[in-house]
C-alpha positions, 0 to 999 in steps of 0.5 A: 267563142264570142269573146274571140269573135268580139276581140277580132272584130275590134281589132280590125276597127281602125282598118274599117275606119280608113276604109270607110274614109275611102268609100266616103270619099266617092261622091257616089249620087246615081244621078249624073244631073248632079255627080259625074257617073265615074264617082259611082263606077269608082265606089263600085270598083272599090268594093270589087276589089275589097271582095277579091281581096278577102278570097271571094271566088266570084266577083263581077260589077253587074251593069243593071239595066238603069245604067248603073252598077251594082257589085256581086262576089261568092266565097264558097262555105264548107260543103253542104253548109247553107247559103247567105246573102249578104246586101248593102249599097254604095250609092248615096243621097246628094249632100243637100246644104254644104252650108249646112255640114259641120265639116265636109260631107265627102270627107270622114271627121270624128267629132264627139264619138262619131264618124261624119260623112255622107253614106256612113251610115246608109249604107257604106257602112253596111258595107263595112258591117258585112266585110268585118263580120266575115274578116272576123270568121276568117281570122278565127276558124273560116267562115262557115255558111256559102256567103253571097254579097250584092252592094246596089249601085242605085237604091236611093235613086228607087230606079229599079235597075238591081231588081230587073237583073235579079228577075232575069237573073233569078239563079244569082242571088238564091239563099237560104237567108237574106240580111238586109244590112241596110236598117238600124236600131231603134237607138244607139245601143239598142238591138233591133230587127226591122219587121216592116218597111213602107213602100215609095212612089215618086212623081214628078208634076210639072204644071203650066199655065201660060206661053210664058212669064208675065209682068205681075203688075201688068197681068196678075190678077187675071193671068192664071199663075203655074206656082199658085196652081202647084202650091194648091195642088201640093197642099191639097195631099194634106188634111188640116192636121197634116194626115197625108189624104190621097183619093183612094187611099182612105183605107189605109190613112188610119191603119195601126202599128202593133209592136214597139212604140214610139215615145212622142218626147222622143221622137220631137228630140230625134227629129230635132223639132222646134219649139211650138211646133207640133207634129202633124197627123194622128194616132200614134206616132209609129202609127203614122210613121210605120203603118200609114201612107206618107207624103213628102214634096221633094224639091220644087222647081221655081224662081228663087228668091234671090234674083226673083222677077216680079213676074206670074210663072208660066210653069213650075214643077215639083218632085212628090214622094208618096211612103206606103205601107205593107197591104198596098200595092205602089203602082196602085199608088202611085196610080191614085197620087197622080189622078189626085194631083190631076183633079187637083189642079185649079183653072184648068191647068195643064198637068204631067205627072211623070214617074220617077221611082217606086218600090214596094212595102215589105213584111218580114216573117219575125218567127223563123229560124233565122231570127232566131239565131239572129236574136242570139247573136244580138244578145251576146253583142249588146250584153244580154240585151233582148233584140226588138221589133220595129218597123221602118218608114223607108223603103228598100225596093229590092226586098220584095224582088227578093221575097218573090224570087226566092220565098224559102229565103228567110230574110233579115233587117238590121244596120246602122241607120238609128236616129242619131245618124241623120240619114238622108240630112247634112252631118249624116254619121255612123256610131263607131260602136254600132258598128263594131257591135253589128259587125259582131252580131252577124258574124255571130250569126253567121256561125249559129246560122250554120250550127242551126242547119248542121 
């Protein structure tokens, strides 16, 4: 039975290539700042008409109250047969440095086994992993569970418009399981289920100083300097070790991970970091990745150094994440960044902070039945292997929406987004062979997932 299964999903992979080329090719940012909102509508469109397409009896691109879309269809199962839902998203991070891709970000290239595109991996072909896992049901008996499937139009932008329509749409997307396609192994080759995923806040501070810029040679060394305060304030979010510390989140800076660990060899290779360069923080490296709060500075809004001024800035401004982990809340958060940065601030500068996203962190419940089917299925499609446990740094706001709407649920996380696959950095790919097994693995539990509630 999985040797059928196994030979209908690779059958159907040069079809999932090409397809994935077209999804690749929306320039799919939900942020109209950068890319044109049609980029999105058109991804949107797409993965309608793929659903209509394989039979699904519901299809409708939902206008989530951030102004973006998210796209929802139903292919009804047998009668009594349990319900699944089945996530992914199109949107995509910006490409960042096109100087820095090896071919174009927006275009899908081979290169050395893998496919290169932005969103291959996270979370296109998410996308693709849940339409060839039900092609390959189709094409060798039906698919046997009520299969729901909701693609989020805005999950990078953390803006929360999928998760207010499902609060007031809460009969929607009730299930009996949940699978999060948008995970990954832990490395190629190697089945993993996502336990827990850290929460995230954004801010944006904007700092001034001064009516407007002052000839340095004229006013500095008297006149307060609005970068020199931001620069300050910024460092001031880490210790000497490079730990995150944030007033009032002490409690959580030295929190552990229990579970698979994080060999630190292995982690200098998959972060790609120099030589001499040690890593910041302390404790164990999935302590400080998985279970511990995180700070990142986004971006900064400055003069840059091509063109610079000599000049003392009147403002600048900074885009700060804060990742945080299961057993705190973001809004609280987000709450102690923004006093932090505040008190933060030297000579009396003024200071906006401005929320820009949050989600909150989530814990799975690894005992259910579900996981039990689910650590079958991975084990018939990675050869026998044992399915592994880890957490994930990042964040899918929606899971915890989904958790308190629907606590029976039983909620899965796997996906495509292992170290290779440089989610979220330029040259982001997809192993065509995660693919092909993922894809695999959850048509395998979707039968078992039925065969268990029979």
């Amino acid at each position: 039975m999985a040797k059928a299964l196994a030979e209908a999903v690779a059958s159907l992979m040069p079809r999932a290539r090409e397809e994935l080329a077209e999804l690749v090719s929306f320039q799919s940012v939900a942020d109209p700042r950068q890319f044109p909102a049609s980029e999105c509508e058109k991804a949107a469109r797409w993965v309608a008409d793929a659903l209509r397409a394989e039979g699904f009896a519901e299809v409708d691109v939902l206008d989530t109250p951030d102004g973006t879309q998210s796209v929802y269809g139903c292919l009804p199962g047998p009668e009594g047969a349990p319900t699944v839902l089945l996530y992914a998203h199109y949107d995509v991070q910006p490409p960042l440095d096109l100087d820095g891709w090896d071919s174009p970000p927006f275009e899908l290239t081979e290169r050395d086994g893998r496919w290169y595109g932005r969103g291959a991996a996270d979370c296109k072909g998410g996308v693709l992993m849940h339409l060839l896992a039900l092609r390959a049901l189709r094409a060798e008996g039906g698919v046997p569970v009520t299969v729901k499937v909701i693609v989020e139009g805005s999950e990078e932008q953390g803006t929360g418009g999928l998760e207010r329509y499902a609060e007031a749409h809460p009969e929607l997307l009730t299930a009996d399981a949940i699978v999060i396609g948008d995970c990954g192994n832990f490395r190629v080759g190697l089945p993993t289920v996502t336990a827990t995923l850290r929460g995230m806040t954004l801010v944006e501070v904007d700092v001034r100083t001064l009516r407007g810029n002052l000839h340095s040679g004229q006013f500095g060394g008297a006149a307060p300097d609005a970068l020199a305060a931001l620069i300050r304030m910024l460092d001031s979010l880490r210790d000497e070790t490079g730990a995150t510390v944030v007033t009032g989140l002490e409690a959580q800076a030295g929190q552990s991970w229990e579970g698979l660990q994080y060999d630190e060899g292995m982690f200098r290779a998959d972060a790609k970091v120099l030589d001499g360069v040690g890593l910041i923080g302390t404790g164990t490296v999935a302590d400080r990745i998985w279970a511990r709060p995180a700070v990142t500075v986004l971006g900064i809004d400055c003069p840059p150094v091509v063109g610079a001024t000599p000049s003392v800035q009147a403002e600048a401004k900074a885009l700060v994440s804060l990742r945080v982990p299961p057993g705190l809340n973001a809004a609280d958060a987000q709450e102690a960044l923004a006093a932090h940065l505040k008190a933060a601030a030297p000579w009396g500068a003024q200071v906006e902070v401005t929320p820009r996203g949050q989600g909150q962190p989530f814990r799975a419940d690894t005992t259910s039945p579900a996981y039990a089917a689910m650590s079958e299925a991975l084990s018939a499609a990675y050869e026998g292997q044992e399915m592994q446990v880890a957490g994930q740094g990042g964040s899918i706001p929606l899971c915890n929406t989904l958790a308190s709407l629907y606590p029976q649920a039983e909620i899965l996380l796997i996906g495509l987004s292992e170290p290779e696959a440089q989610i979220h950095a330029v040259n982001e790919s997809v192993s065509p062979e995660e693919l092909e097994r993922l894809s695999l693995a959850e048509a395998l539990f979707l039968r078992g997932y039925a065969e268990s509630k029979a």
